[in-house]
C-alpha positions as CSV (number, residue, x, y, z in Angstrom):
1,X,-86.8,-162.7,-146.4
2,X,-89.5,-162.1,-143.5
3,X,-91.8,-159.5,-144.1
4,X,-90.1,-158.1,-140.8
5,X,-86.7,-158.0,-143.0
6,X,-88.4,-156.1,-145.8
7,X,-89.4,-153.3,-143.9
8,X,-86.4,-152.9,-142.3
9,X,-84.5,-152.6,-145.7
10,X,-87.5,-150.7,-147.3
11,X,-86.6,-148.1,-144.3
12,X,-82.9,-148.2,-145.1
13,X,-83.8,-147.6,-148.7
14,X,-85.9,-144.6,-147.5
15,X,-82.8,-143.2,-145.6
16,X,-80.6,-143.8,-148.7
17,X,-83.1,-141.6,-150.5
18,X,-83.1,-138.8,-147.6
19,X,-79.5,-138.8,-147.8
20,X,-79.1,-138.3,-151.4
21,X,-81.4,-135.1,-151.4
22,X,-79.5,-134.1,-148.5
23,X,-76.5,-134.8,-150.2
24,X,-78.1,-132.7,-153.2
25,X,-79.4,-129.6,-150.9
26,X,-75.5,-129.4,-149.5
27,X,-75.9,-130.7,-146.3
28,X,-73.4,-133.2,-146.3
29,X,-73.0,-133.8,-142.5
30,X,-76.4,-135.3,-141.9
31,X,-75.9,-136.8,-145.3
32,X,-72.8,-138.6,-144.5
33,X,-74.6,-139.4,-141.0
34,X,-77.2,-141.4,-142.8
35,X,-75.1,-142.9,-145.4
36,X,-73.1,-144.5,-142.6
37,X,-75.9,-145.9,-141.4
38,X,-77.5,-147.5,-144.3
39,X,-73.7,-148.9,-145.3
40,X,-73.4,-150.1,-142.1
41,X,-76.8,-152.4,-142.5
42,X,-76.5,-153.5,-145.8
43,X,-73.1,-154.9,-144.8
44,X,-74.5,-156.1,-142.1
45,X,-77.0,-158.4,-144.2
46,X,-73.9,-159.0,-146.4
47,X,-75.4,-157.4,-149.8
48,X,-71.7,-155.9,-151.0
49,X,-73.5,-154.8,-154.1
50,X,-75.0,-152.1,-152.3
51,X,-72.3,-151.9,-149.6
52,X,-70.1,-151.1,-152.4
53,X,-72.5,-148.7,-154.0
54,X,-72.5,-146.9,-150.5
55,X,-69.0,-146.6,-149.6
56,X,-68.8,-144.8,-153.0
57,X,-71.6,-142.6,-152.1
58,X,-69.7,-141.6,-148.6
59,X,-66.6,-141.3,-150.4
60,X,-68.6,-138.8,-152.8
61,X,-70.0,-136.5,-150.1
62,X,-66.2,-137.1,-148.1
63,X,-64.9,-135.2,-151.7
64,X,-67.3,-132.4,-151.2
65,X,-66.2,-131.7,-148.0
66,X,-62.6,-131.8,-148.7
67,X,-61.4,-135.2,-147.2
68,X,-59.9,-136.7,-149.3
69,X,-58.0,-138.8,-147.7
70,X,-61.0,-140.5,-146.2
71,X,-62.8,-140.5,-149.7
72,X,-60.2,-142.0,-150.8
73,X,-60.2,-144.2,-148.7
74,X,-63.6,-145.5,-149.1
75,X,-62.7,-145.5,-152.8
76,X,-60.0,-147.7,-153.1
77,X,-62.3,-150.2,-150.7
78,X,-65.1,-149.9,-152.4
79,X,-63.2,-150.5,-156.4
80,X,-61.4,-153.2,-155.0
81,X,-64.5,-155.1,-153.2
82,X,-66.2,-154.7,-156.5
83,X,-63.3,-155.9,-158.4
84,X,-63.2,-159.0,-156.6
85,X,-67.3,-159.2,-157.2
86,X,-67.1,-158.4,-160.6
87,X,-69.2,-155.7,-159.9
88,X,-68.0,-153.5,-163.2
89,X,-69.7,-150.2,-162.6
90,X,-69.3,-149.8,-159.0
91,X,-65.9,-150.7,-160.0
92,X,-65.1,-148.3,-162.7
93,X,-67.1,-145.6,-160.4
94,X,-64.6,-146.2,-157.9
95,X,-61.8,-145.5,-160.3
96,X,-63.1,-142.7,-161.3
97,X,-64.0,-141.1,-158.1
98,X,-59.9,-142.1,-157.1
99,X,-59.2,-139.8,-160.1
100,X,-60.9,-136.9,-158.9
101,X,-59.4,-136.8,-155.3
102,X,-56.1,-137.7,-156.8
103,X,-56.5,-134.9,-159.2
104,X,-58.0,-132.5,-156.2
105,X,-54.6,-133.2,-154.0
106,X,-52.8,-132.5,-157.2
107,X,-51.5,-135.6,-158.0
108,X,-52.1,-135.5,-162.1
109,X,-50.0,-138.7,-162.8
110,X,-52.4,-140.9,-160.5
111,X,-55.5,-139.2,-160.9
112,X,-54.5,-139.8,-165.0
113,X,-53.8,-143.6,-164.5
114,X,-57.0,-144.2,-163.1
115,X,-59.1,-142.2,-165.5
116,X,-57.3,-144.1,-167.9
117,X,-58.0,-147.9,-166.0
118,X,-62.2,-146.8,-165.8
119,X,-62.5,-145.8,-169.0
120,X,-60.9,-148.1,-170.8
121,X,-63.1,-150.6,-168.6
122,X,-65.9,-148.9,-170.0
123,X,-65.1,-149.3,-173.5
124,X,-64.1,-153.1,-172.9
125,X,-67.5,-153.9,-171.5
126,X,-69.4,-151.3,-173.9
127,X,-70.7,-149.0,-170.9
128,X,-72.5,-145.8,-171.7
129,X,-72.6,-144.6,-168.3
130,X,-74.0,-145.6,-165.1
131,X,-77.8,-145.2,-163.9
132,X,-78.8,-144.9,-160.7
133,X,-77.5,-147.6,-158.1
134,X,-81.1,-147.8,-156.7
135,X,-82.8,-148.7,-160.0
136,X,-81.0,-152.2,-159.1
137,X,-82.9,-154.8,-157.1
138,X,-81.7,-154.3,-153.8
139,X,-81.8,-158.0,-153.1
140,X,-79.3,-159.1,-155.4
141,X,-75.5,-159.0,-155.1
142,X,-75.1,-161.1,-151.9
143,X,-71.4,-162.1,-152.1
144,X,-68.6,-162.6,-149.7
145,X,-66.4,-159.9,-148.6
């Protein structure tokens, strides 16, 4: 990378960060604003770790607001980019944010089967939980869509 390219993703990173407290304070509009941005230009430089990671964050602050269709969206995209990546926590995240809107629009059965598929992912690959996305290296994950 150029140290051009560095600062450009070092000021991404920063936006990531704003978004999350803005996520955090409530205000999801400028949240989701930034978000798009930032998953727009790490898809961009074709880092679908992160890309991944960032559809789920949109599809988190999407929940909050109530669309759930659109988080679901973003969901389902963002499990099955990982699946093909082998990206197991941003997959089983996804999962697991598809069982919360599926439970929010009432739809038990669904929102049941994927609570069941994440965590028994979790117990296969002996996961404890998930940290923080960011505490990853932000240049690693560079796969094909």
């Amino acid at each position: 990378n150029a140290p051009a390219d560095n600062i450009v993703e070092i000021r991404k990173l920063l936006q990531y960060q704003r978004a999350n407290l803005l996520f955090r304070d409530g205000n999801y509009t400028d949240a989701l604003k930034l978000l798009q941005e930032v998953k727009e230009f790490y898809f961009s430089i074709n880092n679908i770790q992160q890309y991944c990671s960032l559809l789920l964050d949109l599809a988190e602050v999407l929940e909050e607001l109530g669309n759930f269709d659109i988080s679901l969206k973003n969901s389902f995209d963002a499990a099955a980019l990982a699946e093909k990546n082998d990206y197991l926590q941003e997959q089983m995240r996804g999962e697991l944010l598809i069982a919360r809107n599926y439970y929010r629009i009432k739809q038990t059965a669904q929102a049941a089967k994927f609570a069941a598929k994440a965590l028994a992912a979790a117990e296969k690959n002996n996961f404890k939980g998930h940290g923080s996305q960011l505490a990853r290296s932000h240049t690693e994950g560079r796969k094909e869509i």
